[in-house]
VMD Tcl script that builds the backbone (N, CA, C; Angstrom):
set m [mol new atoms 477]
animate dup $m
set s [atomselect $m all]
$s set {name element resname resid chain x y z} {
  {N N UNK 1 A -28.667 8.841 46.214}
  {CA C UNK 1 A -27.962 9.504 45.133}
  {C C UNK 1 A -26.752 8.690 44.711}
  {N N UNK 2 A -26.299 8.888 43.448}
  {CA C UNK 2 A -25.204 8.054 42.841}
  {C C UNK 2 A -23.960 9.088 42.462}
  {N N UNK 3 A -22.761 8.727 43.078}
  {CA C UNK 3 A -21.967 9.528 42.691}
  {C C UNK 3 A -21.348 9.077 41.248}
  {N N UNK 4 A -21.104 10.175 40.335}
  {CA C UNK 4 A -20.603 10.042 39.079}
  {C C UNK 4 A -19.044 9.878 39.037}
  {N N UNK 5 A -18.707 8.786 37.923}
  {CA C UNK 5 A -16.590 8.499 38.109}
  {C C UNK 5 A -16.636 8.916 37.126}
  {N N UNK 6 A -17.337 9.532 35.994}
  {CA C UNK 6 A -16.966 10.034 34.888}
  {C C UNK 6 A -17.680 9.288 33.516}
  {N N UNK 7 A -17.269 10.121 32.311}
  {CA C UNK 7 A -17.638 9.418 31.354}
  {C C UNK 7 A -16.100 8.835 30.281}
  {N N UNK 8 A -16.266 7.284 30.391}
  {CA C UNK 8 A -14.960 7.186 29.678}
  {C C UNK 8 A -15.168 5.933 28.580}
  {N N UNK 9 A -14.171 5.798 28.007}
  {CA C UNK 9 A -14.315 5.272 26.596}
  {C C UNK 9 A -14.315 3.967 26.924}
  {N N UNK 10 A -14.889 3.302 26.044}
  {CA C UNK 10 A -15.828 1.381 26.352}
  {C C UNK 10 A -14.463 0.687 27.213}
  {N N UNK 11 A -13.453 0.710 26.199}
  {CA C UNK 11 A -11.802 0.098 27.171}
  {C C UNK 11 A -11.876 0.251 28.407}
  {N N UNK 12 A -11.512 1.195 28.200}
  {CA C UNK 12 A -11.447 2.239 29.898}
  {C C UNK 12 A -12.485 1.554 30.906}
  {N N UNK 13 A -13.663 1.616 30.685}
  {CA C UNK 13 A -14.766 1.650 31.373}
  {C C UNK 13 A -14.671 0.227 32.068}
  {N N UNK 14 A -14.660 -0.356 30.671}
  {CA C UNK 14 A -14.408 -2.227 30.846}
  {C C UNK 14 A -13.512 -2.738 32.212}
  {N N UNK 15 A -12.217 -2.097 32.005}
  {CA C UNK 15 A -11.264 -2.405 33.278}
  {C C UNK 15 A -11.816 -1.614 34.641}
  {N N UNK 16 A -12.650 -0.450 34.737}
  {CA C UNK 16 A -12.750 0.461 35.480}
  {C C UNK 16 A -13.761 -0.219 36.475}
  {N N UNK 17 A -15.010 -0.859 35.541}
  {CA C UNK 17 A -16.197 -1.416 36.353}
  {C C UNK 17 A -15.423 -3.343 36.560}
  {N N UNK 18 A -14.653 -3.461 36.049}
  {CA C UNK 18 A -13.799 -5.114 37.114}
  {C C UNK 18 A -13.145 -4.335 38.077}
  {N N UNK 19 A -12.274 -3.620 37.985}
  {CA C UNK 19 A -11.743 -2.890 39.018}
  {C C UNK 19 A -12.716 -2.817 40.503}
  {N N UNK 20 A -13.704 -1.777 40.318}
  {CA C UNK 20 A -14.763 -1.737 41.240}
  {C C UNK 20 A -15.224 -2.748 41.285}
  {N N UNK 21 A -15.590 -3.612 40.799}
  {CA C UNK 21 A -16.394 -5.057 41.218}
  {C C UNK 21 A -15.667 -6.127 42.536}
  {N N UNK 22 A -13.972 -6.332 41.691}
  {CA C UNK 22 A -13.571 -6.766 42.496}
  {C C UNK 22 A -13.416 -6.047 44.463}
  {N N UNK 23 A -13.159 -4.837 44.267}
  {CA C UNK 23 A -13.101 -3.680 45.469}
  {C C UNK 23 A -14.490 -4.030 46.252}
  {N N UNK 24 A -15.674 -4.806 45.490}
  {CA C UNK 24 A -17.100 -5.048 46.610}
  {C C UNK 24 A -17.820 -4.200 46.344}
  {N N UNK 25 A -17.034 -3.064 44.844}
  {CA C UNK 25 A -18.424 -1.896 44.907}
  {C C UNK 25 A -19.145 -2.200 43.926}
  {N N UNK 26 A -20.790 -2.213 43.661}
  {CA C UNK 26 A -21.538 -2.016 42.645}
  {C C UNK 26 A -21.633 -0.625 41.973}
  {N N UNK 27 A -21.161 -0.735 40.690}
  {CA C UNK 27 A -21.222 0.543 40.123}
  {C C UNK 27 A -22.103 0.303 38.678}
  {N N UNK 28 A -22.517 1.235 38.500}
  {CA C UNK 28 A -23.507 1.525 37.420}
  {C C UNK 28 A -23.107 2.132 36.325}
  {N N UNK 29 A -23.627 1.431 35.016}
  {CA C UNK 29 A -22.859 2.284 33.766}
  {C C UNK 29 A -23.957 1.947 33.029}
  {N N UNK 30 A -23.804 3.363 31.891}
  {CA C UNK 30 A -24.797 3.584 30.773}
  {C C UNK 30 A -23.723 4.147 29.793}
  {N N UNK 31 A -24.214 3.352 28.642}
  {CA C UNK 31 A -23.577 3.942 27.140}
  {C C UNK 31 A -24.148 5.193 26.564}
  {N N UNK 32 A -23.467 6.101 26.647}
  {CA C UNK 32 A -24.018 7.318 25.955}
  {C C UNK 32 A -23.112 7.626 24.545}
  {N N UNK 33 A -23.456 8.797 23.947}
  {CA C UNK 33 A -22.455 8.907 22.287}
  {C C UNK 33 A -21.018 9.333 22.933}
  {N N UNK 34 A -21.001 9.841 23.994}
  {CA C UNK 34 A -19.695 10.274 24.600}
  {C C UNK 34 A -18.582 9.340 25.005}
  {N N UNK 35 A -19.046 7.883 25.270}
  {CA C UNK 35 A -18.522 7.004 26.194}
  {C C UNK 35 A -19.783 6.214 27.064}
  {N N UNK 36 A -19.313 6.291 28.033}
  {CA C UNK 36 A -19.922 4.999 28.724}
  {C C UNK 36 A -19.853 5.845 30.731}
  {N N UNK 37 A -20.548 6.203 30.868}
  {CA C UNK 37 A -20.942 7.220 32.477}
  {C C UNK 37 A -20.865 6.027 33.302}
  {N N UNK 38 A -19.877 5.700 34.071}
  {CA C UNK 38 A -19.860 5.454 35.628}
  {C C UNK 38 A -20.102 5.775 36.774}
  {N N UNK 39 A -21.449 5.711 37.240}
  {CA C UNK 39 A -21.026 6.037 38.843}
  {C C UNK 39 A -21.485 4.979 39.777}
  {N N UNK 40 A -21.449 5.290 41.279}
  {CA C UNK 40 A -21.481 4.403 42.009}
  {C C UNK 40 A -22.544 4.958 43.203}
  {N N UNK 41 A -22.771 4.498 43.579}
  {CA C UNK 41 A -23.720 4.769 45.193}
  {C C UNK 41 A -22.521 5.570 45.997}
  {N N UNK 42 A -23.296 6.828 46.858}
  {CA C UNK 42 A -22.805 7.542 47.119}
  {C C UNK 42 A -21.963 6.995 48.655}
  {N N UNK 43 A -22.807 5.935 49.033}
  {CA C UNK 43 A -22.025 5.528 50.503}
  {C C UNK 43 A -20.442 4.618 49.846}
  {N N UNK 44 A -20.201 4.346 48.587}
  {CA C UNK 44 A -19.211 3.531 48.235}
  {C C UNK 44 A -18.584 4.613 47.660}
  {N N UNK 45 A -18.994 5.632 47.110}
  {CA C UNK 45 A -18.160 6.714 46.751}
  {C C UNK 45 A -16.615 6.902 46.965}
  {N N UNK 46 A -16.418 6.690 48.237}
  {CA C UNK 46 A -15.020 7.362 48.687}
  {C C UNK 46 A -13.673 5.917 48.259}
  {N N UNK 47 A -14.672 4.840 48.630}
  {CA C UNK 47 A -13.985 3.433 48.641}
  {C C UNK 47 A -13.681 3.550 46.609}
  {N N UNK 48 A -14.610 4.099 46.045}
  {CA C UNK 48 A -14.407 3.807 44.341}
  {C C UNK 48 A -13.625 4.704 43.965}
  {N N UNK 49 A -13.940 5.983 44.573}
  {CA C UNK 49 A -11.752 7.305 44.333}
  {C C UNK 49 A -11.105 6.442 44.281}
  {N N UNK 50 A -10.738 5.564 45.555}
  {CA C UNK 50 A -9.721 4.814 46.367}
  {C C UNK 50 A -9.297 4.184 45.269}
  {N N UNK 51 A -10.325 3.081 44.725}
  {CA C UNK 51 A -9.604 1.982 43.635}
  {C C UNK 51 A -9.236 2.483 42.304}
  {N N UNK 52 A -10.037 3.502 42.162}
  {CA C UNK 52 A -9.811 4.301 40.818}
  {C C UNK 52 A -8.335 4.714 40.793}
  {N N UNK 53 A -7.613 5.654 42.069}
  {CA C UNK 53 A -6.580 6.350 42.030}
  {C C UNK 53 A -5.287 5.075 42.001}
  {N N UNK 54 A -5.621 4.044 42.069}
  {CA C UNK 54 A -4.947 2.873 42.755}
  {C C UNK 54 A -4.531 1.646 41.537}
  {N N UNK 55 A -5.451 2.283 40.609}
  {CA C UNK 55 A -5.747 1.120 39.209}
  {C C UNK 55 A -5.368 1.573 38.215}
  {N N UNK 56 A -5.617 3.177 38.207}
  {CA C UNK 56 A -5.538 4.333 37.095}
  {C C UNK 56 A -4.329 3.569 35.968}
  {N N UNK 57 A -3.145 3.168 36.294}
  {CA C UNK 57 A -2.389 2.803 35.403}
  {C C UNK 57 A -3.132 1.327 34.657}
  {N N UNK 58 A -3.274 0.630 35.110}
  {CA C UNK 58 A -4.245 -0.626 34.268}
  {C C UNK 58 A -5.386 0.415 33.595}
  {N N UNK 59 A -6.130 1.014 34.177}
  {CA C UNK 59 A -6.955 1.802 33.131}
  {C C UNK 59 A -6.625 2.523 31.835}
  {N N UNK 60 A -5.446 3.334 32.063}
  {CA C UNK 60 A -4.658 4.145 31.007}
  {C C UNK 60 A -4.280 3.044 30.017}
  {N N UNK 61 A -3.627 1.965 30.604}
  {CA C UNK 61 A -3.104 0.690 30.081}
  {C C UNK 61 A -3.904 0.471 28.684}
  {N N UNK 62 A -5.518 0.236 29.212}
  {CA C UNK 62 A -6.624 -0.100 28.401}
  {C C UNK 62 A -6.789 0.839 27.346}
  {N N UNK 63 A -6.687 1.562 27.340}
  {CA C UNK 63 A -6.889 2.790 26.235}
  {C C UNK 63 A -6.043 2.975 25.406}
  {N N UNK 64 A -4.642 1.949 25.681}
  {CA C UNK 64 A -3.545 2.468 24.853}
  {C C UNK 64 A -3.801 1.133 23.579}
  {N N UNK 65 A -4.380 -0.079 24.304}
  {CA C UNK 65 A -4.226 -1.002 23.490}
  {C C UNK 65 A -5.069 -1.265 22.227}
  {N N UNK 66 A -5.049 -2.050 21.070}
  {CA C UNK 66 A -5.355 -2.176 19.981}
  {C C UNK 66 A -5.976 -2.666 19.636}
  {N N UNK 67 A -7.233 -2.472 19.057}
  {CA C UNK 67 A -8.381 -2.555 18.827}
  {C C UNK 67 A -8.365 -3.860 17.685}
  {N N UNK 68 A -8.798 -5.206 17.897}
  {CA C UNK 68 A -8.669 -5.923 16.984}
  {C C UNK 68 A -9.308 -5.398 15.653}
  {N N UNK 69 A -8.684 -5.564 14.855}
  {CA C UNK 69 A -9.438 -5.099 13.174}
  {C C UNK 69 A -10.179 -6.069 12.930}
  {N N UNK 70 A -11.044 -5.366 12.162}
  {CA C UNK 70 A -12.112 -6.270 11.592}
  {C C UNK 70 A -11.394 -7.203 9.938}
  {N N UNK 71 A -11.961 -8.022 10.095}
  {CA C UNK 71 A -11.026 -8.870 8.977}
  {C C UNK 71 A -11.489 -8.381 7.470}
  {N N UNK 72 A -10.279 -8.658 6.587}
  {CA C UNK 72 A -10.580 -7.898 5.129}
  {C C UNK 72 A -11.553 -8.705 4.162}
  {N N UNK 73 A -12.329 -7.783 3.871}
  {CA C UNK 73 A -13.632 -8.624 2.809}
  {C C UNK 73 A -13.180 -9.313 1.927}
  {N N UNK 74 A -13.135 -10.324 1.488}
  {CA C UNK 74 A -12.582 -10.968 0.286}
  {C C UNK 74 A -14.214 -10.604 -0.878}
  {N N UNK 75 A -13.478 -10.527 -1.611}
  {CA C UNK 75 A -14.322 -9.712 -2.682}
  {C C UNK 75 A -14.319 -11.544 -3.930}
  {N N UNK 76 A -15.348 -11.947 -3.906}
  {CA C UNK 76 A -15.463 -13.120 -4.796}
  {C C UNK 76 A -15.958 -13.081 -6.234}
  {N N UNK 77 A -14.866 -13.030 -7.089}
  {CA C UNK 77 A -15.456 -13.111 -8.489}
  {C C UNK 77 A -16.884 -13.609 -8.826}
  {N N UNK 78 A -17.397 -12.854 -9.827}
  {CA C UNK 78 A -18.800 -13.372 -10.410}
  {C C UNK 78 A -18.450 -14.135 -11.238}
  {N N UNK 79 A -19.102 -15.323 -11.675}
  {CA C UNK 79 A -18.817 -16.547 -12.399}
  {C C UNK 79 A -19.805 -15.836 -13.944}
  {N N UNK 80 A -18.864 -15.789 -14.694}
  {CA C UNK 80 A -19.136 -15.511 -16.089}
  {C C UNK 80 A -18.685 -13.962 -16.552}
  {N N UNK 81 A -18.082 -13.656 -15.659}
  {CA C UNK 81 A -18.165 -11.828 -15.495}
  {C C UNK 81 A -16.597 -11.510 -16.301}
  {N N UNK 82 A -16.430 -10.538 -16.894}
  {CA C UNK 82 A -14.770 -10.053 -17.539}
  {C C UNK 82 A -14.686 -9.322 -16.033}
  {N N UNK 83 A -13.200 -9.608 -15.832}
  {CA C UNK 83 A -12.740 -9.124 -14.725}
  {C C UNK 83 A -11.280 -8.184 -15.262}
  {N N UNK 84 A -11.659 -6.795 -15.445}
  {CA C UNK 84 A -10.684 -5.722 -15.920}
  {C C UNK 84 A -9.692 -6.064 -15.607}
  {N N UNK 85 A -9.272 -6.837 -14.296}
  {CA C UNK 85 A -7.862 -6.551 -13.573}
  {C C UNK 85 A -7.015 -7.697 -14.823}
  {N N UNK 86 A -8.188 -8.974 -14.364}
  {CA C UNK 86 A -6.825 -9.735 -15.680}
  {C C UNK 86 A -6.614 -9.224 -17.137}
  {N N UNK 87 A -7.668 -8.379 -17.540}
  {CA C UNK 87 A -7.180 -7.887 -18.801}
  {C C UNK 87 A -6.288 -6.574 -18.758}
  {N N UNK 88 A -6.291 -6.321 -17.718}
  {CA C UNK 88 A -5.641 -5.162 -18.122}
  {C C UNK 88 A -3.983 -5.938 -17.852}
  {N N UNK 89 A -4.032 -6.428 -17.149}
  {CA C UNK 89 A -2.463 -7.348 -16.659}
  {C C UNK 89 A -2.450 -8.352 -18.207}
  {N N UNK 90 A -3.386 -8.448 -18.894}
  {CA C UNK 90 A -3.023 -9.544 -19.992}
  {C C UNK 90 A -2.419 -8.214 -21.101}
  {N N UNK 91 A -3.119 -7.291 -21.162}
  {CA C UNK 91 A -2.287 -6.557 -22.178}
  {C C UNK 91 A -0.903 -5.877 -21.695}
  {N N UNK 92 A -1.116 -5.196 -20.389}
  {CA C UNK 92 A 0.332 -5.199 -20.055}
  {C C UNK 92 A 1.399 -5.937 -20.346}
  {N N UNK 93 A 1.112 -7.415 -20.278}
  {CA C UNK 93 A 2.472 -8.672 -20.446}
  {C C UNK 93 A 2.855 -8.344 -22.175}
  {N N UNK 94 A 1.305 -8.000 -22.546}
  {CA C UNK 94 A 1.598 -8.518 -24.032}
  {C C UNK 94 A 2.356 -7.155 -24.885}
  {N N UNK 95 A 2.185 -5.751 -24.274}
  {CA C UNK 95 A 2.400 -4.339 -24.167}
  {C C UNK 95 A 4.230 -4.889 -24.180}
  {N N UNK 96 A 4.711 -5.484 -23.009}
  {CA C UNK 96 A 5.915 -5.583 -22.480}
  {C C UNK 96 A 6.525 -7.177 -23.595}
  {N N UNK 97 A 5.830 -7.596 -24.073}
  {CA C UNK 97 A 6.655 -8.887 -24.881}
  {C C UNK 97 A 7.058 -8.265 -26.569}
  {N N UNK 98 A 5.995 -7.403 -26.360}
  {CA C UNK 98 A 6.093 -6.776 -27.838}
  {C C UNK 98 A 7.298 -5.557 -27.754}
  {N N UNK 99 A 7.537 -4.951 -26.819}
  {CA C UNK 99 A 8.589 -3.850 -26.862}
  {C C UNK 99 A 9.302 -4.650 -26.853}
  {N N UNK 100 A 9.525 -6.233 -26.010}
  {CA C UNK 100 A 10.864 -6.927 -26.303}
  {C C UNK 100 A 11.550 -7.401 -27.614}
  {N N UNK 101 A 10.182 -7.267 -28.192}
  {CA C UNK 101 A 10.538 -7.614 -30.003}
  {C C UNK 101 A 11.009 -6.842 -30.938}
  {N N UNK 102 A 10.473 -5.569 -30.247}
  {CA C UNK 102 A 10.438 -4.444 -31.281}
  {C C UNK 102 A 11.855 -3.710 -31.490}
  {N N UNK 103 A 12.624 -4.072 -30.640}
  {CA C UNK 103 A 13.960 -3.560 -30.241}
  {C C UNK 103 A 14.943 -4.342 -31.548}
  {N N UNK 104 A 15.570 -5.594 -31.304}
  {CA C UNK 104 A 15.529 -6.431 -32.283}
  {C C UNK 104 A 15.253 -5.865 -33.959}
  {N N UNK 105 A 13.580 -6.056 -33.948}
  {CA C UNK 105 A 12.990 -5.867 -35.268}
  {C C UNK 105 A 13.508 -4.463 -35.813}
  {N N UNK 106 A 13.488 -3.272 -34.910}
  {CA C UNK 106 A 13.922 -2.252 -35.281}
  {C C UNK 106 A 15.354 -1.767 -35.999}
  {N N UNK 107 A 16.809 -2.766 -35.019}
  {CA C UNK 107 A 17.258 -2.742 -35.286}
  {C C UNK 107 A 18.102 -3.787 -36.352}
  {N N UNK 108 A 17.637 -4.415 -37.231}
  {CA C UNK 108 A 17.580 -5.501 -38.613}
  {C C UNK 108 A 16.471 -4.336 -39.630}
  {N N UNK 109 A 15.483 -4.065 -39.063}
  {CA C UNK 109 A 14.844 -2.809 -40.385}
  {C C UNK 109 A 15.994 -1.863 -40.716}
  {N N UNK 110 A 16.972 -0.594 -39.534}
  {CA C UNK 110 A 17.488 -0.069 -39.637}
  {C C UNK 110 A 19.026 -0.599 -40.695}
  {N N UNK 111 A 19.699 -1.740 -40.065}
  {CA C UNK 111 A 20.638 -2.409 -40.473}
  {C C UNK 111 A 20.330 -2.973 -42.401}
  {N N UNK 112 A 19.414 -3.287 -42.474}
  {CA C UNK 112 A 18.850 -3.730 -43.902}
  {C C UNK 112 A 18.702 -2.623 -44.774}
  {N N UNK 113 A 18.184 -1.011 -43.920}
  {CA C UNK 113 A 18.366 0.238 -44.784}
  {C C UNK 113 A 19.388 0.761 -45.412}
  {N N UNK 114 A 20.117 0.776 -44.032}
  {CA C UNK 114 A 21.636 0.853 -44.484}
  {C C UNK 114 A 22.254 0.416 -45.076}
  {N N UNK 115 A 22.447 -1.197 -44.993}
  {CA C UNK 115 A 23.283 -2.171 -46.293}
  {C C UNK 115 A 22.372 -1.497 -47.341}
  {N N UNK 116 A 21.355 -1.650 -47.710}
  {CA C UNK 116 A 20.337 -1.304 -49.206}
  {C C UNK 116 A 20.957 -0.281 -50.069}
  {N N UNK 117 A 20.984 1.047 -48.732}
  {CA C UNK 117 A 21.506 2.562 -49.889}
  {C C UNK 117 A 22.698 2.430 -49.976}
  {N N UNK 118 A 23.579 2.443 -48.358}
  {CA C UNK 118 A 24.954 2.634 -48.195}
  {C C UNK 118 A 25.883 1.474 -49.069}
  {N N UNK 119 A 25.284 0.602 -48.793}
  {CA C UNK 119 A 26.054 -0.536 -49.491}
  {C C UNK 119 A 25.952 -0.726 -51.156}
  {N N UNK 120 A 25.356 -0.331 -51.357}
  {CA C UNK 120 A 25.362 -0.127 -52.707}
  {C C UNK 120 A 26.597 0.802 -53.122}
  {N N UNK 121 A 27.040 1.870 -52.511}
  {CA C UNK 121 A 28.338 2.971 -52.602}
  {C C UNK 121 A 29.051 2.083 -51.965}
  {N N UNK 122 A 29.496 2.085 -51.019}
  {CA C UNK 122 A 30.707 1.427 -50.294}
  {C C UNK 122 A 30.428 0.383 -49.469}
  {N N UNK 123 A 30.537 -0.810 -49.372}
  {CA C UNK 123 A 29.783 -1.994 -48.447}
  {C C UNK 123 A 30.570 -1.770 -47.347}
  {N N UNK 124 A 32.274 -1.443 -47.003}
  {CA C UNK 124 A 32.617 -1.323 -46.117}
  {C C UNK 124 A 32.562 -0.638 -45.033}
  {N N UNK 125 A 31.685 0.609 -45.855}
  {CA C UNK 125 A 31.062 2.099 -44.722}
  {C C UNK 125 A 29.774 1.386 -44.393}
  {N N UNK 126 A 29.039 0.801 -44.827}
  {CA C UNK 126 A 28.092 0.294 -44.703}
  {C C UNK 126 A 28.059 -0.350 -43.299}
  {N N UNK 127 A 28.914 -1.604 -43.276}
  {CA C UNK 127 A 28.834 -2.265 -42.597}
  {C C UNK 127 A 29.456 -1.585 -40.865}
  {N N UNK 128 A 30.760 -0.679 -41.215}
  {CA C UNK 128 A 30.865 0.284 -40.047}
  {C C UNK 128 A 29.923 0.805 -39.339}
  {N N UNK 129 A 28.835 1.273 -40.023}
  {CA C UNK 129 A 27.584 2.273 -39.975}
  {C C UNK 129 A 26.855 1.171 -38.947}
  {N N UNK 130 A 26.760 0.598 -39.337}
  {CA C UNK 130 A 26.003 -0.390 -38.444}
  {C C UNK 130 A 26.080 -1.200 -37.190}
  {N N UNK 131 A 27.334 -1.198 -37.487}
  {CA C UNK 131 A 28.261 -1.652 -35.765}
  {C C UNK 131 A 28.605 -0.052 -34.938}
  {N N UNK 132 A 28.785 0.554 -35.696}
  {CA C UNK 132 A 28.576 2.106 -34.889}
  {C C UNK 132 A 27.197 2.337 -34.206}
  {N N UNK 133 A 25.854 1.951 -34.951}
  {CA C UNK 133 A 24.996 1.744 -34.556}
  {C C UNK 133 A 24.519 0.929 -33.148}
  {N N UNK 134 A 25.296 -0.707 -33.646}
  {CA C UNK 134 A 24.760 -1.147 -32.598}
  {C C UNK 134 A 25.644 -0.628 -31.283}
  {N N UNK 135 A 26.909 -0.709 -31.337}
  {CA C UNK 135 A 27.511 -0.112 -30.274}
  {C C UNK 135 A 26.986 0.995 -29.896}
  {N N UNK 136 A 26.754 2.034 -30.107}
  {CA C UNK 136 A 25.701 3.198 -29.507}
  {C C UNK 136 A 24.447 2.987 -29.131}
  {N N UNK 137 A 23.840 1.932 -29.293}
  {CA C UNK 137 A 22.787 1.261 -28.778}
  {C C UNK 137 A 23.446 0.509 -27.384}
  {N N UNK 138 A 24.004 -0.509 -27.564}
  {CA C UNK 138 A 24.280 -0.709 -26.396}
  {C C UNK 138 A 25.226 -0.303 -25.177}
  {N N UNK 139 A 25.872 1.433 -25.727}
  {CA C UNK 139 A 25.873 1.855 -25.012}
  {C C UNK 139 A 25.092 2.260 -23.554}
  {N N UNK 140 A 24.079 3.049 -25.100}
  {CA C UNK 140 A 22.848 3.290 -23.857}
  {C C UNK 140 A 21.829 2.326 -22.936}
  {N N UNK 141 A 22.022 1.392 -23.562}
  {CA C UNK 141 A 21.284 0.019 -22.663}
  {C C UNK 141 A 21.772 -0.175 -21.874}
  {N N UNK 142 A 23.659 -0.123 -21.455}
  {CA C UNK 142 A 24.727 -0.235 -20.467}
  {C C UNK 142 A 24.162 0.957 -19.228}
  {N N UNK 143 A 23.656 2.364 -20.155}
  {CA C UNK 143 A 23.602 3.277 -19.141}
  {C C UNK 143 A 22.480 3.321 -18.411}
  {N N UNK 144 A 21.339 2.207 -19.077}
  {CA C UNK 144 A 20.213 2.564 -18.340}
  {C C UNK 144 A 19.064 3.183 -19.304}
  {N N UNK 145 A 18.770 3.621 -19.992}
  {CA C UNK 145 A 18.274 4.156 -21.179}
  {C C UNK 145 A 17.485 2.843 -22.059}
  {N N UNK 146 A 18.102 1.896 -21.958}
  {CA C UNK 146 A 17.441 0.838 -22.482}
  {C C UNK 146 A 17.640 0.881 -24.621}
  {N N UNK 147 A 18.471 1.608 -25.202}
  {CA C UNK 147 A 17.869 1.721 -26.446}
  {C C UNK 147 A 17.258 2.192 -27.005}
  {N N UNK 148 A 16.088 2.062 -27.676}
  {CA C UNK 148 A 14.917 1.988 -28.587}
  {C C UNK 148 A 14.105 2.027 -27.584}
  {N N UNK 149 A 14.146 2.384 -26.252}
  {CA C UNK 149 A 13.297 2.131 -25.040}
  {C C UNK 149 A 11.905 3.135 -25.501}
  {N N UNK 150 A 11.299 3.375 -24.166}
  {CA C UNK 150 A 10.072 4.533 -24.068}
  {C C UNK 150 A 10.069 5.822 -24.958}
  {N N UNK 151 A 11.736 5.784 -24.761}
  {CA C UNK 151 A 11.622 7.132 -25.368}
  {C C UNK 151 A 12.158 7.748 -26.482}
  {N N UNK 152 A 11.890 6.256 -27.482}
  {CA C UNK 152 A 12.138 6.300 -28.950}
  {C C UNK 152 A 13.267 6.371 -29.161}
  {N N UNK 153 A 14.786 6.243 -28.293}
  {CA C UNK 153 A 15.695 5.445 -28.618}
  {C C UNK 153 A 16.463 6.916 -29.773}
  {N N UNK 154 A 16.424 8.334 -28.900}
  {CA C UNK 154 A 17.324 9.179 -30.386}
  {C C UNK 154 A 16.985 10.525 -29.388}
  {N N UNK 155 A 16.865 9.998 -27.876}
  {CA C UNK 155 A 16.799 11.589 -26.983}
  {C C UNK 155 A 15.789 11.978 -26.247}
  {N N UNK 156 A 14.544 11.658 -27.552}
  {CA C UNK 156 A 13.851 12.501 -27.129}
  {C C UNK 156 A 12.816 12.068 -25.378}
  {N N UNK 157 A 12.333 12.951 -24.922}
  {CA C UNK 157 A 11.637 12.370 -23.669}
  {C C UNK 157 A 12.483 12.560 -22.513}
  {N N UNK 158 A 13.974 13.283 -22.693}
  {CA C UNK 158 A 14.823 13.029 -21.401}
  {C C UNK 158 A 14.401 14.745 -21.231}
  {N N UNK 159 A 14.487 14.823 -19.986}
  {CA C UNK 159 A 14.548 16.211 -19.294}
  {C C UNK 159 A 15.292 16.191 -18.195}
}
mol reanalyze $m
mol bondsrecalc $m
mol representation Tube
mol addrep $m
């Protein structure tokens, strides 16, 4: 008859059956879905407690440590294929070069409205109007707000 040391996890088991090997005992193991069943011949029985109770910390040891990972798939472009990621990163840049313009452009459309009507009545309110402008613009660019930013640059979008 074979006495049973238990059923324990592949780590575990690994250090458990060198353990016993070195001790002179032959012990026997089978992989089941549970782990991995150790036992030993019943005349070595008492001698395999012995090394078990004696090792237990190198065993525990084994169970704590880290399982090498399996390495990350590199995923290899298909040769001829549109690959979403760069387009979507190509319109993003181009999304983000164009708001850099639009800021600018917006404010010379606005400034050109103003001289057009205002300046026609008074050029000197005119031209106030417009440095009031930009200074309140770059107020809010100072605060973080950006301007003419996301959120149309006149309030709206803040909560």
């Amino acid at each position: 008859m074979a006495e049973e040391l238990g059923t324990w996890p592949p780590e575990q088991a690994t250090v458990l059956l060198e353990v016993l090997q070195k001790a002179g005992i032959t012990p026997d193991a089978k992989r089941t879905k549970q782990g991995v069943m150790v036992s030993v011949p019943d005349d070595e029985a008492d001698k395999a407690h012995q090394q078990l109770v004696e090792n237990m910390d190198a065993i525990a040891r084994a169970a704590r440590r880290e399982r090498p990972k399996p390495a990350p798939r590199k995923v290899r472009p298909v040769k001829g294929a549109d690959h979403p990621s760069d387009r979507d990163r190509q319109r993003q840049m181009a999304g983000q070069r164009m708001r850099g313009v639009m800021r600018p452009l917006l404010l010379v459309v606005v400034g050109l409205i103003l001289l057009g009507t205002i300046g026609r009545v008074n050029p000197l309110f005119a031209i106030a109007a417009i440095g009031g402008l930009v200074y309140w613009l770059g107020k809010r660019a100072q605060q973080g707000d950006g301007g003419f930013g996301g959120d149309g640059g006149f309030g709206r979008g803040r909560h």
